[in-house]
Steps between C-alpha positions, in 0.01 A plus 500: 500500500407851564545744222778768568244807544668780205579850639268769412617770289580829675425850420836614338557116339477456114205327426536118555520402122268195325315402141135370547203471291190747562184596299709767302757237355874386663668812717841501582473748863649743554674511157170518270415814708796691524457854507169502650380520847317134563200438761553116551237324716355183607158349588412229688294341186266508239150505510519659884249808576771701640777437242226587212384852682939578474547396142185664439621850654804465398428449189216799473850739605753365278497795267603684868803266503610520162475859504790477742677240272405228739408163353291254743588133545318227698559168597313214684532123519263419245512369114497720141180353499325570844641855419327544169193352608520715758589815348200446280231455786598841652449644141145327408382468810610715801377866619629656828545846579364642167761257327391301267654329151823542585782337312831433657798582294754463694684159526409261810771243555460109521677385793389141566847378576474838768879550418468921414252473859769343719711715331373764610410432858135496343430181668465506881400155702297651744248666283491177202739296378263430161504917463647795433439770770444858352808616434628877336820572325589828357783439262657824349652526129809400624378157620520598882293397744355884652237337695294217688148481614360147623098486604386144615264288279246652700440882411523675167764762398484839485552568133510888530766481755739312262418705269560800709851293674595542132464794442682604826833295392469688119520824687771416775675379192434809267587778800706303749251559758276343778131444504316543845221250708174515245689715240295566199682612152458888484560522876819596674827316496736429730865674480773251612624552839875723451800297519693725759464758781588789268257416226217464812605844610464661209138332416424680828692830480478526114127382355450388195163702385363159292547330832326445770686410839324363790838478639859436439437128371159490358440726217224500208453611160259562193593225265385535095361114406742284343536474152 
């Protein structure tokens, strides 16, 4: 029989919840990271060039994440062991970029069973069926899904732009404001559209010297960086 495929979790869902083993020890997600913002990832397996140039970068920027009291968390349908083994090649053996000796910290999940993967909507048929494509969730401290990003086995992430996706949702969060195509922290934000004519008038008739109107429904602002 054909497996009933699981529903992938939205953004605006709680975190799909689960226990499983990784190279950090048993988690129990989301509730072992509660009050911290949570990249969670997959791979499509060990001992892959791309997959090793990710945890590699990744890994070189986590001090970037936790900064922003974001923890990292991968997963791929491999064993403890094919992990650790692994985990220690890229750190004895592997230089790319300038990056070399790097030790990752950060705990990668054992999913052989692929029950947090289907659970997930990690695992899509037409790509593998044996693995994981490359998939990004951005969990907030609440344990609420706040975004998705799925790349195909393929092509490599951008690191810097989850980083900088982040980043983005911190200071929507922080100001209750929008963040523009290719926004950059430091740059301007976006003012949410008014809610009525006479509030749209006024923005208009009545400006707002710290804001800058292109017109009635699309203003910007200097925004300080979030705390």
């Amino acid at each position: 029989m054909c497996q009933e495929p699981t529903r992938l979790p939205l953004i605006g869902d709680r975190a799909p919840e689960f226990r499983a083993k990784t190279t950090q020890g048993e988690i129990n997600f989301p509730k072992d990271f509660e009050g911290s913002w949570v990249v969670f990832f997959s791979h499509p397996a060990d001992f892959t060039p791309v997959c090793t140039t990710e945890f590699m970068t990744f890994a070189s920027m986590q001090e970037e994440f936790t900064k922003r009291n974001c923890k990292l968390l991968g997963l791929s349908i491999d064993s403890i062991y094919a992990h650790i083994a692994w985990l220690r090649t890229i750190y004895e053996k592997i230089e790319y970029k300038g990056m070399r000796n790097l030790e990752i910290t950060f705990p990668v999940i054992e999913d052989l069973k692929m029950e947090v993967s289907r659970l997930y909507g990690m695992l899509q048929p037409g790509a593998s069926t044996t693995q994981a494509v490359r998939a990004v969730f951005v969990i907030d401290p609440k344990g609420i899904v706040r975004a998705i990003l799925y790349y195909p086995l393929s092509n490599g992430r951008d690191i810097n732009e989850i980083l900088r996706l982040l980043i983005a949702l911190q200071t929507s969060d922080e100001y209750g404001v929008a963040t523009p195509a290719n926004w950059r922290p430091g740059e301007d934000v976006i003012v949410p559209p008014p809610g009525s004519c006479g509030v749209a008038k006024e923005r208009v008739t009545k400006p707002d010297p710290d804001v800058k109107c292109l017109d009635w429904f699309m203003c910007l602002k200097k925004c300080p960086p979030i705390k």
